[in-house]
N, C-alpha and C positions, 0 to 999 in steps of 0.2 A: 290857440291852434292845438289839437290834437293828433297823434302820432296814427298811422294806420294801422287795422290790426294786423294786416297781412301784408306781405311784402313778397316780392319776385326776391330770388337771390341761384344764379347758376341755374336761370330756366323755370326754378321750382317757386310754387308761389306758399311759403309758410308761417308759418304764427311771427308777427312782429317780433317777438320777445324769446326768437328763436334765433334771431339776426345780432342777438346782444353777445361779447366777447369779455371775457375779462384780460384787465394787461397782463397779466400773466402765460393765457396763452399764446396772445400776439408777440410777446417774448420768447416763447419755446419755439414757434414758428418762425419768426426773426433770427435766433439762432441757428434753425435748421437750415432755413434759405442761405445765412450766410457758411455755414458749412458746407453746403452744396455746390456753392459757388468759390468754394477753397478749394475742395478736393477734386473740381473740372480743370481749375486751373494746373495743379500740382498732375492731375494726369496729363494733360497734355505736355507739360516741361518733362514730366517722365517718356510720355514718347516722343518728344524731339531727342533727349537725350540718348534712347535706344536706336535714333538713327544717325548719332552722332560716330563717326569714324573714327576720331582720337578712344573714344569711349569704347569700343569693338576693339580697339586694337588694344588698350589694356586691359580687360576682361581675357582675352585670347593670352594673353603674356602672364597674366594672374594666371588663366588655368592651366600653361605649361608648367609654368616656375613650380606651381604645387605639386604636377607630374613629375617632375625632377625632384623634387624632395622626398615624395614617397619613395621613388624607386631606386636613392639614394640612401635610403633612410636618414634624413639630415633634417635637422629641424630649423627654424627659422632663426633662432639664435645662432648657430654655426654658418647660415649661410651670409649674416650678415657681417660675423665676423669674419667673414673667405673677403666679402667685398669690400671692409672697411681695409683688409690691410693691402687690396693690390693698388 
């Protein structure tokens, strides 16, 4: 049995030996897919996390506590020795 020379692939009908891959690139592409599929996931936990309420509420806290340091001029060393010793 012989291979055809021509082959459909994505609608288009081209040279058989145009359809050949080496494992190499189905590795780069295996890679990419599953990177693709890391970084959908990791975005979506980053926006549940941006709609998370604990998470708002210390970012809001992070960026007073820094307003008060600046405008104290007090650095985070002093201010954690203010709260270790009360």
């Amino acid at each position: 049995m012989s291979w055809p020379s021509t082959a459909m692939f994505l609608g288009v009908e081209l040279p058989a030996n145009h359809l050949i891959f080496n494992r190499q690139d189905m590795t780069k592409l295996a890679e990419f897919r599953a990177a693709e599929r890391k970084l959908a996931e990791q975005l979506a936990h980053l926006e549940a996390l941006q709609q998370d309420t604990q998470l708002q509420s210390e970012l809001a806290f992070n960026d007073e506590l820094k307003t008060l340091m600046k405008d104290y001029n007090m650095p985070a060393r002093t201010v954690l020795a203010i709260l270790r010793s009360a």
